[in-house]
C-alpha positions in Angstrom: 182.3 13.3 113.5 183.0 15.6 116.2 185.5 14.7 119.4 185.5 16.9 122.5 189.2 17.1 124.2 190.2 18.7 127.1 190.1 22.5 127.4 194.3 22.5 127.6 194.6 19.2 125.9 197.0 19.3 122.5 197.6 16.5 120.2 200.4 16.1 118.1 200.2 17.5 114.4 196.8 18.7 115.5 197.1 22.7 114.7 197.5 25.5 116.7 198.1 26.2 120.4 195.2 27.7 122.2 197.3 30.7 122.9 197.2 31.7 119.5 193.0 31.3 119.3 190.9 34.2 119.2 189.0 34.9 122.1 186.3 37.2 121.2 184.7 36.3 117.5 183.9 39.4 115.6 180.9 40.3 113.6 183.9 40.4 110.4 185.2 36.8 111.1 183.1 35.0 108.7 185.8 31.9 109.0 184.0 30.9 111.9 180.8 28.5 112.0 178.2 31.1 114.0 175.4 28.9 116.3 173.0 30.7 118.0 171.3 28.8 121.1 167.7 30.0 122.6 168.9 28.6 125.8 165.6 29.1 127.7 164.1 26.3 124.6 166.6 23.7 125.7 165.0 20.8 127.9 166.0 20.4 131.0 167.3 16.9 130.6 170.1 18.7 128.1 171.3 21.6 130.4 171.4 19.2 133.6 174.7 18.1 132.9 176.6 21.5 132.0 177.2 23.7 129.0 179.9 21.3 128.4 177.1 18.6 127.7 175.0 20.6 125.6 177.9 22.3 123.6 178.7 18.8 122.4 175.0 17.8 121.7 174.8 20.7 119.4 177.6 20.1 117.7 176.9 16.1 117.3 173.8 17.2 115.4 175.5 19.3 112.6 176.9 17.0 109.5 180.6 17.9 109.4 180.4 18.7 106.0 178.7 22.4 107.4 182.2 22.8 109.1 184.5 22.0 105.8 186.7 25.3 105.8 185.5 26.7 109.3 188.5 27.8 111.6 186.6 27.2 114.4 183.3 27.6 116.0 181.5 30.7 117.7 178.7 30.0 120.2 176.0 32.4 121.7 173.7 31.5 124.4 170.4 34.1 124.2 168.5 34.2 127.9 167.4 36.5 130.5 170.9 36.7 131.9 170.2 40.5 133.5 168.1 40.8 136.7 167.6 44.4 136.4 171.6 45.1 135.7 173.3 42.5 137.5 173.6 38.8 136.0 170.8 36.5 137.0 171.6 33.5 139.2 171.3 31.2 136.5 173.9 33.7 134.4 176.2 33.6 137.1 176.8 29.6 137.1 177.2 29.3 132.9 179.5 32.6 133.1 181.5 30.4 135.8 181.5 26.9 133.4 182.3 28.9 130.5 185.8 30.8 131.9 186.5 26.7 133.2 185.9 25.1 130.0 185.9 27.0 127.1 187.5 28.1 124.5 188.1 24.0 123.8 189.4 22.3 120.9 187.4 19.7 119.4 188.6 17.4 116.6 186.9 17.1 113.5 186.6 14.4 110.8 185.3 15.3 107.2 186.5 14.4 103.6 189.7 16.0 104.1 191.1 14.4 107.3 190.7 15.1 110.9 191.6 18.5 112.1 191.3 20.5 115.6 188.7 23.1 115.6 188.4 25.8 118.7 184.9 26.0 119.6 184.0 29.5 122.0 181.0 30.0 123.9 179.8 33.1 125.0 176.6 34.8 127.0 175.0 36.7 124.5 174.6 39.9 126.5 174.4 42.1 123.9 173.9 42.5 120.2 176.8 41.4 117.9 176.6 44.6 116.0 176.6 46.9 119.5 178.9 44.5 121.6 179.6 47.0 124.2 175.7 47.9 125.1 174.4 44.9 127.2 170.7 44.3 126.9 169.5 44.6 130.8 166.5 43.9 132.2 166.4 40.5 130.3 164.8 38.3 133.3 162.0 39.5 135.2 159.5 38.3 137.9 155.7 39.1 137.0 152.7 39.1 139.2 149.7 37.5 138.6 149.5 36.8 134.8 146.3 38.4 132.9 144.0 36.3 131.5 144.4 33.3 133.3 141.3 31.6 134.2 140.3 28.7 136.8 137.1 26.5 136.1 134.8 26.3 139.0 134.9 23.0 141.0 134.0 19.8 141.2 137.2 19.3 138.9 136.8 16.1 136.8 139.4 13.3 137.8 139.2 14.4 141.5 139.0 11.5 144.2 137.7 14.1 146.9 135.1 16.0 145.0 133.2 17.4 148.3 136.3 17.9 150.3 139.1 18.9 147.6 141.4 20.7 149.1 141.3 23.1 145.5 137.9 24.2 145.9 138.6 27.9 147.4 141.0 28.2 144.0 138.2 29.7 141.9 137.1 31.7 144.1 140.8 33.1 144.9 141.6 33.2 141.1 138.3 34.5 139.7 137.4 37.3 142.6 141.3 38.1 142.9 141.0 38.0 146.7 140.8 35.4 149.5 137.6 34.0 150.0 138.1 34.4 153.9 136.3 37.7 154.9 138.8 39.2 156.8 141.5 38.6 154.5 143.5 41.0 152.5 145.2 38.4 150.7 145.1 38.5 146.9 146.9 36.7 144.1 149.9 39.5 143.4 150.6 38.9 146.5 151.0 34.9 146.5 151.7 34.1 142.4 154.6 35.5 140.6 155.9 34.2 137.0 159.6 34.7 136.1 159.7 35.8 132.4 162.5 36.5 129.6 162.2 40.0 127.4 164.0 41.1 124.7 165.8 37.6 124.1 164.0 35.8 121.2 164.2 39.6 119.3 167.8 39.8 120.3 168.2 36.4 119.3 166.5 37.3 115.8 168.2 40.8 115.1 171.6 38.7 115.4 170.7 36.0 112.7 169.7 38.6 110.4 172.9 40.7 110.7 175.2 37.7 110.3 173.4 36.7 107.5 174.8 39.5 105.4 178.1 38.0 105.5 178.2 34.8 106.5 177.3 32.4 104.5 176.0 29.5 107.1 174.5 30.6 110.5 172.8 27.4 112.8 170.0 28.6 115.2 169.1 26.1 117.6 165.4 26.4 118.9 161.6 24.7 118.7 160.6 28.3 119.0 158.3 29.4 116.2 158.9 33.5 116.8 162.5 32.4 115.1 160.8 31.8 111.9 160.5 35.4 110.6 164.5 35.8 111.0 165.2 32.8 109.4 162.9 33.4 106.1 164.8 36.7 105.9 168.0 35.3 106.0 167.4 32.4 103.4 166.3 35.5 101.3 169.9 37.1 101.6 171.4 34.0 100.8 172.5 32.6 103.6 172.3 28.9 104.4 170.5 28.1 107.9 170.9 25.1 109.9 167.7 25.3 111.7 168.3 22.5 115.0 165.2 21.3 116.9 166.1 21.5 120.6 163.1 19.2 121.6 162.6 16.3 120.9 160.0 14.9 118.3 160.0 18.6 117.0 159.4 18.8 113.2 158.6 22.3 111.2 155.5 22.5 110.3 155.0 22.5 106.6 153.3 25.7 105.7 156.7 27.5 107.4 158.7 25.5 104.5 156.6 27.2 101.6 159.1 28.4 99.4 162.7 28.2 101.1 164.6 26.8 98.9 167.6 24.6 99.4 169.4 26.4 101.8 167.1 25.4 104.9 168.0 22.4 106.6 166.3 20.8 109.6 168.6 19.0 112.2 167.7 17.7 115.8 169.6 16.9 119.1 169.7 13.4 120.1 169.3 13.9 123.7 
């Protein structure tokens, strides 16, 4: 069982002060639980509330028993954070909820008692083994997307089939322009997509390098691209605590082929 106190709170016989807790984890401090979060794969329902929220969710899902020994708990959020090289919008706000709230203790309760953890959460802005080289160029807006396709009208379900107010969207998507003659207008112009790079592969490169000396990493994502890091890291021995971040998510069977015992599935209760 897991407890969430205040970020200053401290409780009698409960450990150390929070003055004496290290505030950047190292790729060397294998002490520490490591939990990697594809932030962008979180629902929406869990981030609404704050980091705070979803910190806590995460950490409700994983059986105290993965923390026995752990001095305290290390946790990366992966996005697009960089908007060219300045932090995204969306950045900006977690950056500010994380110097509020974190580090925090939380109290633990396993075989061996209850103890006080510190739990630190951090914008994974770089690789853990180059921490001073920020990944930029993370969040990007895109034009109109290739290979998107519109079916011609009448649309099935529609209630206004020879007035529908859609019926000039073929034509726009399909011939890329407006279908008024005089107009310049074209889809670039009117569609844009926001999209993350680098992140899932930054995400990956980081559970393969802790696996080499830690021996638990967690990874929370539905994502399927994780599955190549995690088979390699089973195969160097590490244990993976695999967390579905939506819910109803299972992994597929033919991923499981030949893991081993070291793979365990967990979900959020949202």
């Amino acid at each position: 069982m897991l407890v969430a106190l205040g970020k200053h709170t401290t409780t009698r016989n409960a450990g150390t002060h929070r003055a004496a807790w290290p505030q950047r984890i190292s790729k060397n401090d294998h002490e520490y639980m490591r939990i990697l979060v594809d932030y962008a794969n979180l629902p929406p329902a869990l981030k609404q509330p704050g980091i705070c929220h979803v910190v806590g969710k995460i950490l409700q899902a994983i059986d105290a028993s993965s923390l026995t020994g752990a001095q305290g708990v290390n946790v990366r959020l992966y996005g697009g954070w960089y908007e060219g090289d300045v932090l995204s919008r969306v950045a900006q706000d977690i950056a500010s909820q994380l110097a509020k709230d974190f580090p925090r203790p939380y109290l633990i309760q396993d075989e061996n008692g209850v103890r006080r953890i510190p739990v630190e959460v951090e914008l994974a802005r770089s690789m853990i083994i180059e921490p001073k080289i920020n990944m930029l160029h993370t969040y990007r807006l895109r034009g109109f997307p290739g290979g998107l396709k519109c079916s011609p009208p009448p649309y099935e379900g529609c209630v206004a089939a020879h007035a529908c107010p859609l019926q000039h969207l073929h034509a726009f998507l399909t011939d890329r322009r407006c279908p008024h003659v005089d107009c310049e207008l074209h889809p670039k112009k009117v569609l844009t997509r926001a999209e993350q790079k680098l992140v899932d592969t930054m995400l990956t490169a980081d559970l393969i390098d802790l696996a080499s000396s830690n021996s638990v990493v967690a990874v929370v994502s539905s994502d399927d691209d994780m599955w190549p890091g995690i088979r390699l890291s089973l195969g160097r021995g590490a244990k993976v605590l695999h967390i579905h971040s939506k819910p109803g998510q299972t992994t597929p069977p033919e991923y499981q082929v030949g893991i081993g015992n070291n793979y365990v599935q967990l979900r959020i209760a949202l």
